[in-house]
C-alpha positions in Angstrom: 62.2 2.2 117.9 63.2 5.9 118.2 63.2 5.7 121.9 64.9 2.4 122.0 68.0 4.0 119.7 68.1 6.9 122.5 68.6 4.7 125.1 71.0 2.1 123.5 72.8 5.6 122.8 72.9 6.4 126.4 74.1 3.3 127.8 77.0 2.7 125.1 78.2 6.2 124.1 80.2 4.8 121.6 77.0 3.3 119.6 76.8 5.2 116.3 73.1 6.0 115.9 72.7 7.4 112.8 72.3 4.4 111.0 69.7 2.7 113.2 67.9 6.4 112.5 68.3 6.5 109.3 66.2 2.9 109.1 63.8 4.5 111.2 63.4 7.4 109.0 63.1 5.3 105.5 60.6 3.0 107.3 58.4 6.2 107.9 58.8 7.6 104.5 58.2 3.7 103.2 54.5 3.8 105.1 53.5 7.2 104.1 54.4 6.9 100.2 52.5 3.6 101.0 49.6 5.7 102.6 49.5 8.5 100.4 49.2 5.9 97.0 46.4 4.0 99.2 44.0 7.2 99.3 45.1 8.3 95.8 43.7 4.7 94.7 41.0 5.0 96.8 39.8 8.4 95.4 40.3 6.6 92.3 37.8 3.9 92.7 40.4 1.4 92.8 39.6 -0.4 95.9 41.9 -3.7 95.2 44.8 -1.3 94.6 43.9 0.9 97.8 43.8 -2.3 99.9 47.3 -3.3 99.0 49.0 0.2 99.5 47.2 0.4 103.0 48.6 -2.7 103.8 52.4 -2.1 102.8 52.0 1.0 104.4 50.9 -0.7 107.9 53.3 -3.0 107.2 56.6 -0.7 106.6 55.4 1.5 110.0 52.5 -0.3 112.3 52.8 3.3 114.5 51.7 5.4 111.8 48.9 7.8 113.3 48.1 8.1 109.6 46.3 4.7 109.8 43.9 5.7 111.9 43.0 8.8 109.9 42.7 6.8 106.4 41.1 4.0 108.0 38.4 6.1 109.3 38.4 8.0 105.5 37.6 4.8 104.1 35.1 3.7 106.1 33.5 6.9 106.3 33.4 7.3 102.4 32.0 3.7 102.4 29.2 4.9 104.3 28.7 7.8 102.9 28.2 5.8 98.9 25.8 3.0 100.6 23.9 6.4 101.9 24.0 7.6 98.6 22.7 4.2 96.9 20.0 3.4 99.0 18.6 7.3 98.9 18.7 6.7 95.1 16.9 3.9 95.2 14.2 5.6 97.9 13.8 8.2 95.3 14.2 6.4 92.1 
């Protein structure tokens, strides 16, 4: 979106940007808030709540390198606790 605002900004020089940015801006801030709640939840144990953060977050920004990252988290940790239940069960 950024680099479509630039170049609607250098075609018509009199197109006033700053509110097109600003839009820009909140949707960013919108999908990391969103982001930010989904791994507090997640850290939390609350999976369901997790879920729906991630997905306003994806939903306010679908760009967000974040995604990636917390994707990959949760995953990871969800590994990481089947690991940790089936090596209790092994030794238990």
């Amino acid at each position: 979106a950024e680099a479509m605002i630039k170049e609607v900004r250098q075609k018509a020089r009199d197109f006033d940007s700053n509110k097109a940015m600003a839009m820009v801006n909140v949707g960013r801030q919108q999908s990391d808030l969103a982001l930010d709640m989904a791994m507090i939840n997640y850290q939390q144990a609350k999976a369901v709540e997790a879920q729906q953060f991630f997905a306003q977050g994806v939903q306010a920004w679908p760009g967000n390198p974040r995604i990636k990252e917390l994707r990959t988290s949760f995953v990871k940790g969800a590994s990481d606790v089947d690991k940790a239940i089936q090596d209790f069960d092994r030794l238990y």
